[in-house]
C-alpha positions in Angstrom: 62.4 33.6 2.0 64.5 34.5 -0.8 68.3 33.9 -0.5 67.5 31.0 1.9 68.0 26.8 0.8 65.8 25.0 2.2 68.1 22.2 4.1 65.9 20.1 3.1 65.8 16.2 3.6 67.2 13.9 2.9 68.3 10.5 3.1 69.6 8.0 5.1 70.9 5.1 2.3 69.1 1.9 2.6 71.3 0.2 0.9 73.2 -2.2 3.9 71.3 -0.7 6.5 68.2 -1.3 7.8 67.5 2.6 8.3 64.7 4.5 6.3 65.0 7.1 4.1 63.1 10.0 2.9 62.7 10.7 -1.1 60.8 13.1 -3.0 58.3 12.9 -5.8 58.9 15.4 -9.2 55.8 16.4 -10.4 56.6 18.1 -14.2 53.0 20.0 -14.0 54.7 23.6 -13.9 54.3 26.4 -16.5 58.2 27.5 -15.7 59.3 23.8 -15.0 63.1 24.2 -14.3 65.6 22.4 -16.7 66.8 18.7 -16.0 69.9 20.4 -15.2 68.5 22.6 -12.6 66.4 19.8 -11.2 69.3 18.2 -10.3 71.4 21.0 -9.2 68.4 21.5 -6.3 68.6 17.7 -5.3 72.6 17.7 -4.9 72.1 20.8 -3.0 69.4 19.7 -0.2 71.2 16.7 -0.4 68.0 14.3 -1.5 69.5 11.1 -2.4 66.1 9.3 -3.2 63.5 10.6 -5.7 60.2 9.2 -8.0 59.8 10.3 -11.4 56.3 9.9 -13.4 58.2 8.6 -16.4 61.5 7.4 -17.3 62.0 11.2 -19.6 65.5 10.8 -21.4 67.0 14.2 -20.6 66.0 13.8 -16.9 67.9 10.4 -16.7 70.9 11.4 -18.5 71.0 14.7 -15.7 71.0 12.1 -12.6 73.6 10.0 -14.7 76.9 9.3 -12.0 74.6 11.6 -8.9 74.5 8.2 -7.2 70.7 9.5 -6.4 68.7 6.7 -6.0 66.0 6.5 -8.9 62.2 5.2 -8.7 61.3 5.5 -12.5 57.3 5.1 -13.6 55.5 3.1 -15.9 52.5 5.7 -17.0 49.3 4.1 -17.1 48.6 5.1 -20.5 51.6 2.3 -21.4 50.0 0.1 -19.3 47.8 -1.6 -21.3 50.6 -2.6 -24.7 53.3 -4.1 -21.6 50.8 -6.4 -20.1 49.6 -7.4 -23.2 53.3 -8.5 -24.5 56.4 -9.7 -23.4 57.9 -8.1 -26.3 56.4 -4.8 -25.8 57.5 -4.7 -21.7 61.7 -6.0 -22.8 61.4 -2.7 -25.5 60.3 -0.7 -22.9 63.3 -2.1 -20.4 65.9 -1.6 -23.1 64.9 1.9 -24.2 64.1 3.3 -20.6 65.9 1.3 -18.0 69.2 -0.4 -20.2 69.5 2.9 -22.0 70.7 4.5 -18.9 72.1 1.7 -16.2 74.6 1.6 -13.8 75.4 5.6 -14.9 71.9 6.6 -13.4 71.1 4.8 -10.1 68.0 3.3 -10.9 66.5 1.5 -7.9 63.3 0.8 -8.6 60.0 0.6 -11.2 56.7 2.1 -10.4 54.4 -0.1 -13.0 51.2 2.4 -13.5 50.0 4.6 -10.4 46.9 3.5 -8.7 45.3 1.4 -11.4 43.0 -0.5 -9.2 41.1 2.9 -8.1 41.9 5.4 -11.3 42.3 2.7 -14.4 40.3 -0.7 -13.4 39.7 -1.6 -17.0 43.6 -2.2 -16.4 43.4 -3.8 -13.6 43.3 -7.5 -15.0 46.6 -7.2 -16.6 48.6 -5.2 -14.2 50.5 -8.4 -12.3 50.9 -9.5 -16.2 52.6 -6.2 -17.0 55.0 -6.0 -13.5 56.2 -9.6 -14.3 57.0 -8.9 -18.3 59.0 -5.9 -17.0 60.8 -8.4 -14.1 61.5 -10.5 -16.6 63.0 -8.3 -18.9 65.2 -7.3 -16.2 66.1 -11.0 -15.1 67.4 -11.2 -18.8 69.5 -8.4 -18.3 71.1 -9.3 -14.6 69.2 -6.8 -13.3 66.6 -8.3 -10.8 69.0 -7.7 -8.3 69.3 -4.2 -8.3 66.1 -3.0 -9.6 62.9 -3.7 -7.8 59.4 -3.7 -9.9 56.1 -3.0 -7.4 53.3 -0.9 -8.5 51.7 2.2 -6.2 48.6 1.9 -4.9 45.7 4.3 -2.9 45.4 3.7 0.7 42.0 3.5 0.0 42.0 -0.1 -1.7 41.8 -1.0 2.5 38.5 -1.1 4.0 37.5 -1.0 7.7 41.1 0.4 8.4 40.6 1.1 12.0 40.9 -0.5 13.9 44.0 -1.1 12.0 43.6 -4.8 12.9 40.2 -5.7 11.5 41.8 -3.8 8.2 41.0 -5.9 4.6 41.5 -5.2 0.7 38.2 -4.3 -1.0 37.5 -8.0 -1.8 36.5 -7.4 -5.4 40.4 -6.8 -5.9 40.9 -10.1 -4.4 41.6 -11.7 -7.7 44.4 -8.8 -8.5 45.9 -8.2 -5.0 46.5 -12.4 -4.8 48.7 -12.9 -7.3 50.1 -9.2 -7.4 51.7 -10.2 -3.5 52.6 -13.3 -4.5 54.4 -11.6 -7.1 56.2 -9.3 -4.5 56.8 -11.6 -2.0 58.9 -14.0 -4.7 61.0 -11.1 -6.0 61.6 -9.7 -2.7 59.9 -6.7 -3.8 57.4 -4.4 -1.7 54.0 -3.2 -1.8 53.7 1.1 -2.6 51.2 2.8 -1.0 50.3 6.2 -1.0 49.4 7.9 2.4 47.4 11.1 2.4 46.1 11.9 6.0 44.9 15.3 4.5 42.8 13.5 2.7 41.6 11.3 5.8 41.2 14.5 8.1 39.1 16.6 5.0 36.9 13.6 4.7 36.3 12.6 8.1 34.0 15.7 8.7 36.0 16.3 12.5 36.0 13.1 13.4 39.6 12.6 12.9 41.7 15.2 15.3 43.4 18.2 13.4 46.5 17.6 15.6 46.3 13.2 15.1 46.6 14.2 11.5 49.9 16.2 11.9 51.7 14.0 14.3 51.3 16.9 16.9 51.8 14.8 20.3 48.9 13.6 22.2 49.0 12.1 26.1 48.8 8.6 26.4 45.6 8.5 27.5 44.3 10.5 25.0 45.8 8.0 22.1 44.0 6.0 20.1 44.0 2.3 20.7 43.2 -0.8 18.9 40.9 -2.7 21.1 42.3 -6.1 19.5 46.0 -5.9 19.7 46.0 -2.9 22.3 48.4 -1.5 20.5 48.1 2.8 20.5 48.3 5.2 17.7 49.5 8.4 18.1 48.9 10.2 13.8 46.6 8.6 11.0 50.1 8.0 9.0 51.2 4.9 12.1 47.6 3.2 11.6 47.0 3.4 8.1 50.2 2.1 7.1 49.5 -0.7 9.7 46.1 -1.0 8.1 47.8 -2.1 5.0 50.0 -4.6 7.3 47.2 -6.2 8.7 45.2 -6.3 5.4 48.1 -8.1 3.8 48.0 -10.4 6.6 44.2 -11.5 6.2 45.8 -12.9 3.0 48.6 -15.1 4.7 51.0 -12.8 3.6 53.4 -11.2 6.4 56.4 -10.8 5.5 56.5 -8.5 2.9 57.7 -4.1 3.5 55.5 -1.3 3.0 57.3 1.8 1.3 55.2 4.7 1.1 55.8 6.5 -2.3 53.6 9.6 -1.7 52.6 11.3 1.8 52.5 15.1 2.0 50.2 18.4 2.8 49.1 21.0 1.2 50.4 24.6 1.8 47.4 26.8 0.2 43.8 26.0 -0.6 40.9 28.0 -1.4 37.5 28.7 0.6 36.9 25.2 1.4 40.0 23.9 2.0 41.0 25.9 5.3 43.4 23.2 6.8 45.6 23.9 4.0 47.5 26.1 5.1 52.1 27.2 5.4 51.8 26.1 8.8 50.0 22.8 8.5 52.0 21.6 5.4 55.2 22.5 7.1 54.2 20.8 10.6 53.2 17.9 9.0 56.0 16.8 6.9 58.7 18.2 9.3 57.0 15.7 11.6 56.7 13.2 9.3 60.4 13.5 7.9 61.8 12.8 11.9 59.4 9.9 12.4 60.4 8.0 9.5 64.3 9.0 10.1 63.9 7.7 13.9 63.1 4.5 12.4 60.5 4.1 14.8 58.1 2.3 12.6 54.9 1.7 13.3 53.2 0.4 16.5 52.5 -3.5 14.5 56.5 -3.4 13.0 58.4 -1.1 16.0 62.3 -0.6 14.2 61.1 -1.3 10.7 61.9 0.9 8.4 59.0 3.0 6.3 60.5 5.0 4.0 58.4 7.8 2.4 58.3 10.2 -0.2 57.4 13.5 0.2 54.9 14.9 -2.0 55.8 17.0 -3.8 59.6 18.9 -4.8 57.6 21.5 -6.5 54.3 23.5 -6.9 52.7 22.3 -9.8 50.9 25.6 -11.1 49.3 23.7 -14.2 47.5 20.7 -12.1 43.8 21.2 -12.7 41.1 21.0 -9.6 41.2 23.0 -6.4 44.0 25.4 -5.3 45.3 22.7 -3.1 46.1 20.7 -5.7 48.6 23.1 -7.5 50.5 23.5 -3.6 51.7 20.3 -2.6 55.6 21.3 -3.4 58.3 22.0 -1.1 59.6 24.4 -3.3 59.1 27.1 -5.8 60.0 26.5 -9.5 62.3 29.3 -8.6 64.3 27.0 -6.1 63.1 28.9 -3.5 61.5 26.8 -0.4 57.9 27.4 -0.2 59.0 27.1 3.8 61.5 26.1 5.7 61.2 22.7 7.6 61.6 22.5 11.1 64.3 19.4 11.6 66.4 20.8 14.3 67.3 17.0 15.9 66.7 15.4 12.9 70.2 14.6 12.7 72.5 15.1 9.8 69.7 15.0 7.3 70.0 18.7 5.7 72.4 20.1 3.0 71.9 23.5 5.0 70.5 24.2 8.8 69.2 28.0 8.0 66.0 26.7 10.8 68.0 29.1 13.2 66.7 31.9 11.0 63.2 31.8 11.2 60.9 34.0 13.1 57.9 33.7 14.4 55.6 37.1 13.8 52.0 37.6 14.3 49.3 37.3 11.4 48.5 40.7 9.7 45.0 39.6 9.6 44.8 38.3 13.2 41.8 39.5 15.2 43.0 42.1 17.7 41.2 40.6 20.8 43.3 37.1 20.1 46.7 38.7 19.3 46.2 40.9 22.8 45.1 37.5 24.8 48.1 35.6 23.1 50.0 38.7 23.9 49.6 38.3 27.9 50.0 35.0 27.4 53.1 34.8 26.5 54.6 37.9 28.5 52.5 36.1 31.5 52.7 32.1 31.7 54.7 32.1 29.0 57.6 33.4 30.8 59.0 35.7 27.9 61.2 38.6 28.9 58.7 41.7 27.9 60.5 43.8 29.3 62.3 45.5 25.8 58.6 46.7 25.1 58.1 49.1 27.9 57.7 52.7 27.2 61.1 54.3 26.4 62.9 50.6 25.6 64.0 49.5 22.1 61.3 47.5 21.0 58.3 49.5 22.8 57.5 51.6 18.9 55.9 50.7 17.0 52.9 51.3 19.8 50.7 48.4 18.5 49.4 45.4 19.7 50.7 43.6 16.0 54.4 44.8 17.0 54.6 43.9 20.8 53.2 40.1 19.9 55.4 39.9 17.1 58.3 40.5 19.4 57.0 38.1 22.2 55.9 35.4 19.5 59.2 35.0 18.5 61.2 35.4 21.9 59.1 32.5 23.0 59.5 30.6 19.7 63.1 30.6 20.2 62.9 30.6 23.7 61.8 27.0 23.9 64.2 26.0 21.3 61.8 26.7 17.8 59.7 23.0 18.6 56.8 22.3 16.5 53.7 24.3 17.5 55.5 26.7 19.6 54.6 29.3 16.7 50.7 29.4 16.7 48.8 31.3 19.9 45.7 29.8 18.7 46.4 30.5 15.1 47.3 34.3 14.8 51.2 33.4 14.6 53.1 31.9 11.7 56.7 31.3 10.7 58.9 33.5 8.7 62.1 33.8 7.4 62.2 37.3 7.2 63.6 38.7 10.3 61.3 41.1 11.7 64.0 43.4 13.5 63.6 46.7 13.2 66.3 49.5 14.5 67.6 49.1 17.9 65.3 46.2 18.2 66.6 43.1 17.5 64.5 40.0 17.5 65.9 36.4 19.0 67.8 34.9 16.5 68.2 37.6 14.4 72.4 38.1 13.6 73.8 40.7 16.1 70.9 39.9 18.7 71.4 40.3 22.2 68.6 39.4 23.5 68.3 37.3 26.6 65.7 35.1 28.0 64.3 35.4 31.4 62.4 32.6 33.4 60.5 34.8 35.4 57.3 36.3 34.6 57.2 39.6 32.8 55.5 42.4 33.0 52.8 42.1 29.7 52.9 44.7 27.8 49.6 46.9 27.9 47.4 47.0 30.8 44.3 47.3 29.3 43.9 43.7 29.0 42.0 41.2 31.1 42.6 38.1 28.7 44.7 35.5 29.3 45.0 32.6 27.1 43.4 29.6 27.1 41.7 27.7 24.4 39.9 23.9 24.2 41.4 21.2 22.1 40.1 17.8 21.8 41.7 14.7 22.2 40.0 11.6 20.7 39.5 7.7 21.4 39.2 5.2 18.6 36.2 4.1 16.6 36.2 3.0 13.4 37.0 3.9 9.9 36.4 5.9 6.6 38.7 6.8 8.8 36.7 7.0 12.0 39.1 7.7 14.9 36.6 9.0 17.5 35.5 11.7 18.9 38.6 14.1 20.7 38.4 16.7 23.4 41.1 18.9 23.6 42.3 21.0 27.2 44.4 23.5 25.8 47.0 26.6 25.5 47.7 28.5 22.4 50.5 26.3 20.9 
């Protein structure tokens, strides 16, 4: 992956427009955390033009000083407390942090604590206090206008959430969430909420669908629907975030945006954590980056706009708990991506297209019978040209099963165009950036390849095989929430 930029993300501007936008949260949890300089240098060149900090830290402001990158700065909750206890302490905290720095840095926005009502309730009481001492600091200094104040909270503050329309606040926040909308709906502000379907899918013990998690498409029939509105759901993302709709709703208030400041996968986890995984995280927020950009919205709000944050920009090494927890970045501290997204489509949303140079190569680790099934498959009803692995042709040594379904992976990965989940014959392929050419052999999309793609079926490889591939998946109708989806029965092939 080395010499390779991730063309990442990023943004439509929401400034006149109605379009969404993807950001990025920085996480400063690294043992090699690059300079505020180098930060910067990575967002101008994946072209991210929205971002979150955790704080408002000086040298990190001054570095995004005349980037025009759109700023959401933080209140940490261990400030909380002293600025919605005083006026005087929240208009010192808008003149050193946000006046300090204005128009040079962008600033568009003030996170005021991070979850409180579900990590710091002893704060809870004061929180709307706090968020209106900080607005009106910035009504003193003309700044209302261009700097929103809203304050993040965990999807799981909503109860019942599907289906999404018999969604509600935990009632015992009732006293808080009143006033805190009321608060948002007069500055024309909007509620944060952070939107983990990891989390949803780990917790759901299979009830939720692998493949509803990651926005992999399911047949219409197969969708899950709200038996209320009728309205169908096709990922967890559509129907929590219309959870939140319909919660705010209970409480006569409709009219105010959702932006999603966290949403993300994990790329690694240990033992107990085997859905984290290079191919997962990279599915889903690939996926998730085009839905947002299509400005599809959500099944309740079709065409409005939820713009999301990706979590995370990098791996934060020093975050404490389960691996998973220290692998939620898109990139290295090095710079380097931890993989490349697959936007092809996405329009003109990356700094750099390099998704023409991945690969698609079979596991090291894959169990032999599967990689020789997947094998047929794809030189059978997958219609890939095997023919450069006969005996005597370029690609026929290395003799091994690995080798042959390496090459036919990847002719059939680029074959139909590199689309999400055309790289994963039942889980013994994965995506590479390293091109796997070898010799005479050259790989589809490798530079120099002339390769060519045949839509009749192949000979397979090796004749010693009487497995063709098939496996079950399971698609799902609705039920109910922690988030219960249903129950889903998947027909299958091995993408």
């Amino acid at each position: 992956m080395g010499g390779l930029l991730l063309l990442l993300l990023l943004a439509v501007s929401a400034s006149a427009s109605e379009d969404a936008f993807i950001g990025v949260n920085i996480g400063t949890d690294l043992s090699d955390m690059p300079s505020p300089t180098q930060v910067v240098a990575l967002l101008k060149a994946q072209n991210i033009k929205h971002i979150r900090l955790y704080d408002t830290d000086k040298a990190m402001l001054l570095a995004l000083a005349k980037t025009g990158i759109s700023v959401t700065v933080s209140v940490p909750n261990d400030q909380l407390l002293g600025i919605g206890q005083s006026n005087a302490t929240a208009a010192n905290w808008v003149t050193r942090n946000i006046l300090a720095h204005v128009p040079a840095t962008n600033i568009t926005a003030i996170a005021v604590g991070s979850e409180v009502l579900t990590t710091l309730s002893n704060a809870a009481p004061i929180l709307v206090s706090a968020m209106k001492f900080i607005q009106s600091a910035l009504v003193a200094s003309n700044l209302d206008s261009q700097i929103i104040v809203s304050t993040p909270h965990s999807s799981s503050i909503i109860l019942d959430s599907f289906p999404p329309s018999q969604a509600f606040f935990n009632r015992s926040w009732d006293p808080v969430m009143v006033p805190l909308l009321k608060f948002l709906q007069s500055t024309g502000s909007y509620l944060m909420l952070n939107v983990y379907p990891y989390y949803d899918y780990v917790q759901s013990n299979g009830v939720i669908p692998l493949d509803y998690a990651l926005f992999r498409p399911l047949p219409p029939n197969k969708e899950a629907v709200d038996s209320n509105t009728l309205l169908h759901y096709t990922n967890v993302f559509d129907a929590i975030v219309d959870a939140a709709y319909f919660a705010m709703s209970y409480l006569n208030f409709t009219n105010i945006p959702i932006v999603v400041t966290e949403s993300g996968w994990p790329s690694k986890g240990d033992s107990s954590e085997p859905d984290a995984t290079l191919d997962n995280a990279n599915t889903y927020n690939s996926n998730l980056i085009r839905h947002v950009l299509n400005n599809t919205g959500t099944p309740k709000h079709p065409g409005i706009a939820v713009s999301t944050y990706i979590y995370e920009l990098y791996n934060e090494d020093l975050r404490p708990g389960s691996v998973s927890e220290q692998n939620w970045g898109l990139f290295h501290a090095s710079g380097v991506p931890v993989y490349i997204l697959h936007l092809t489509g996405s329009g003109t949303v990356l700094a750099n297209d390099t998704t023409n140079q991945t690969y698609c190569v079979a596991r090291d680790s894959a169990d032999p019978k599967m990689l020789q099934a997947a094998l047929d498959w794809a030189c059978g009803p997958g219609k890939v040209n095997c023919s450069p692995l006969l005996q005597g042709q370029p690609c026929y040594l290395p003799d091994s099963v690995l080798a042959h379904a390496t090459y036919a992976f990847d002719a059939y990965y680029h074959q139909m165009a590199m689309s999400d989940g055309t790289c994963n014959f039942n889980g013994v392929a994965t995506i590479t950036t390293t091109d796997p050419s070898h010799g005479s052999c050259r790989f589809p999309g490798s530079a120099g390849s002339n390769s060519t793609f045949v839509n009749g079926t192949a000979l397979a490889p090796s004749s010693n095989s009487t497995v063709s591939g098939c496996r079950s998946q399971h698609f799902y109708d609705a039920f109910s929430r922690s988030m219960v989806f249903g129950v889903l029965l998947l027909s299958a092939i091995f993408l």
